[in-house]
C-alpha positions as CSV (number, residue, x, y, z in Angstrom):
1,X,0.0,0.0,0.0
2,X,1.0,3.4,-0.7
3,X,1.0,6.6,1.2
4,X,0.9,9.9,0.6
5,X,2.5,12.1,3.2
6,X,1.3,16.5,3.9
7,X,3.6,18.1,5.9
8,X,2.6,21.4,6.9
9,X,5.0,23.7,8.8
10,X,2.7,25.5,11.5
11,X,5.7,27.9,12.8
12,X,6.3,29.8,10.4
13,X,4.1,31.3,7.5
14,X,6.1,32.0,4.5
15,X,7.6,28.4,4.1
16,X,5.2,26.6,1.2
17,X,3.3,23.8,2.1
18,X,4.9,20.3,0.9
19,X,3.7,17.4,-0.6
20,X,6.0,14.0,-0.8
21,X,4.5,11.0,-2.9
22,X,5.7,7.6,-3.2
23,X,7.0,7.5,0.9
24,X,5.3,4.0,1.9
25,X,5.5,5.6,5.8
26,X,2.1,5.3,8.3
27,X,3.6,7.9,10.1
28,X,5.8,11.0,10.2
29,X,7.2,12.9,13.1
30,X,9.6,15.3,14.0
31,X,11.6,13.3,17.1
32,X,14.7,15.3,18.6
33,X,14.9,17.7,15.6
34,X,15.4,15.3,13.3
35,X,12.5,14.3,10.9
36,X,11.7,10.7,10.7
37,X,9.0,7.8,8.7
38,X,8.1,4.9,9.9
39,X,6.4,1.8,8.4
40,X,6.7,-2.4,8.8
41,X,10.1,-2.1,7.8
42,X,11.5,0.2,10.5
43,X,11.9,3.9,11.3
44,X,13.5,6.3,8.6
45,X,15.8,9.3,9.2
46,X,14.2,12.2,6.3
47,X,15.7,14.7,4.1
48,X,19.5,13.9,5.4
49,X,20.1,12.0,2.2
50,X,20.6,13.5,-1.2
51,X,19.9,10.4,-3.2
52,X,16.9,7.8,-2.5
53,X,18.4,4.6,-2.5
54,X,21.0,5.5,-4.6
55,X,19.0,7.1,-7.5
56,X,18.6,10.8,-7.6
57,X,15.8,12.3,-5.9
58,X,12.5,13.5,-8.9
59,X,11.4,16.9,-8.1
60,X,9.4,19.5,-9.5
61,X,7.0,22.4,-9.3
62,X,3.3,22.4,-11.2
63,X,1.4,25.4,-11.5
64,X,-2.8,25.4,-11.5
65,X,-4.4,25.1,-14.5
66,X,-5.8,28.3,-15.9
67,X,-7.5,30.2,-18.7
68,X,-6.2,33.7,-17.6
69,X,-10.0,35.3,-18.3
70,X,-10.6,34.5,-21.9
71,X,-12.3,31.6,-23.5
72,X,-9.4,32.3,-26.5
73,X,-6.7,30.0,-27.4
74,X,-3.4,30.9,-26.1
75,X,0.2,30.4,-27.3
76,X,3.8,30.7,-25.1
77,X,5.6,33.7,-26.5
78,X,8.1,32.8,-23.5
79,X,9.1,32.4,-20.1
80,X,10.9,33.7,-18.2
81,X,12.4,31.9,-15.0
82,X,14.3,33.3,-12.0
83,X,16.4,30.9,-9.7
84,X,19.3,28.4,-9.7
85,X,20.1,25.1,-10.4
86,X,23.5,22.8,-10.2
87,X,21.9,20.4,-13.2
88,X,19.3,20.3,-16.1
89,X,15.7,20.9,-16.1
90,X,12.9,20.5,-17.6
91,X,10.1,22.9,-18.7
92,X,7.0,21.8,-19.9
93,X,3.7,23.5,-21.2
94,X,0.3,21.9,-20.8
95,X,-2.1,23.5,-23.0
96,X,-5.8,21.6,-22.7
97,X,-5.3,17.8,-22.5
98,X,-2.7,17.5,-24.9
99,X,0.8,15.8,-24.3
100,X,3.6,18.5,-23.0
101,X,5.7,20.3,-25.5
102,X,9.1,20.3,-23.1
103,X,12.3,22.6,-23.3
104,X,15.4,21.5,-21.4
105,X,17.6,24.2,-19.3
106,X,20.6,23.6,-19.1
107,X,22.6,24.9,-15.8
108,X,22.4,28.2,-14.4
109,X,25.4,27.9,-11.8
110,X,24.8,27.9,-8.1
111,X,23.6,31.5,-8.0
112,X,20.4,33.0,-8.5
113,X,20.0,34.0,-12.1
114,X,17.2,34.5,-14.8
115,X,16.6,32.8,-18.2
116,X,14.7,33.2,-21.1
117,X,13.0,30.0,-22.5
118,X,11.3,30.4,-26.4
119,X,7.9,29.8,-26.5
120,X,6.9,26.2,-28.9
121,X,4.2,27.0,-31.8
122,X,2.7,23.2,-30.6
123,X,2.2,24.6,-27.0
124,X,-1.7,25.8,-27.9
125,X,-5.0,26.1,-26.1
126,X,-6.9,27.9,-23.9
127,X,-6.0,26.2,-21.0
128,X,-2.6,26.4,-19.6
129,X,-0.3,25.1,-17.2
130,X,3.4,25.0,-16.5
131,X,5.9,22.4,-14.7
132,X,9.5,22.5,-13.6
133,X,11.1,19.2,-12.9
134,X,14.4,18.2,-12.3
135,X,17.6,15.6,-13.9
136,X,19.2,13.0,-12.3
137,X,18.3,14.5,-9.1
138,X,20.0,17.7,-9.5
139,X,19.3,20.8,-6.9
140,X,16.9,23.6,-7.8
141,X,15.6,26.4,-6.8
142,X,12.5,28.6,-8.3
143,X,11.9,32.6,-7.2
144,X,10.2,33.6,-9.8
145,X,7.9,32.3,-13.5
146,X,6.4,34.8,-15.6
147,X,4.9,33.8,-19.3
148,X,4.4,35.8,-22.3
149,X,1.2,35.1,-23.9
150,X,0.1,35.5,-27.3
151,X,-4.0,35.6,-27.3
152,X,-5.2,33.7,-30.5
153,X,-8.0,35.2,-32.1
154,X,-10.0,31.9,-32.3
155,X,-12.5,30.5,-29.3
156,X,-12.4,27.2,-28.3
């Protein structure tokens, strides 16, 4: 059976709320400052590990689906991304319910820098939605996502 674990940091405000899937734990606690999982298997020390097993950890970042206040189709002009990363990413667009058009970034050095990504002429509806996921389990770090529109003059 698998679990899905919420944390949720009640002391202070401004850190994001954090979902982990896959973590086959019944339970999570934070036990002498250190965070731990438990299941059948035994208790688990989190987050002082940069691999899972060995492999690199999967991350990433997916923004709400949303039609920005017009019923028109929509195309990415570009984006626009503000943060760091020690490896490659990957940048996808969702438009309606078809398959991703993806760009890869390459690495942006381990300081806090911006980058331009070219919209794809593919990338086209009137729904939209962005993701940011990680390579190999490389670092990464997002401040900031703004995306250029082009409004289409067709309805959908």
């Amino acid at each position: 059976m698998n679990y899905l674990g919420l944390c949720v940091n009640m002391e202070n405000a401004k850190f994001p709320v954090t979902q982990y899937v896959g973590w086959d734990f019944n339970s999570i606690a934070c036990f002498n400052g250190k965070h731990i999982g438990a299941n059948s298997d035994g208790v688990f020390e989190l987050g002082e590990s940069t691999t899972d097993d060995g492999k690199g950890i999967k991350a990433w970042i997916k923004t709400p689906t949303h039609d920005y206040g017009s019923a028109h189709q929509k195309r990415v002009r570009s984006a626009y991304i503000g943060g760091e990363t020690d490896g490659k990413l990957t940048f996808s667009i969702f438009a309606d319910e078809q398959d991703p058009v993806l760009a890869q970034i390459e690495k942006t050095g381990q300081k806090q820098s911006g980058l331009r990504i070219p919209g794809n002429r593919k990338a086209k509806g009137r729904f939209l939605s962005y993701e940011i996921a990680n390579s190999a389990g490389c670092d990464f770090s997002i401040d900031s996502l703004e995306v250029i529109l082009m409004i289409l003059s067709r309805h959908t």
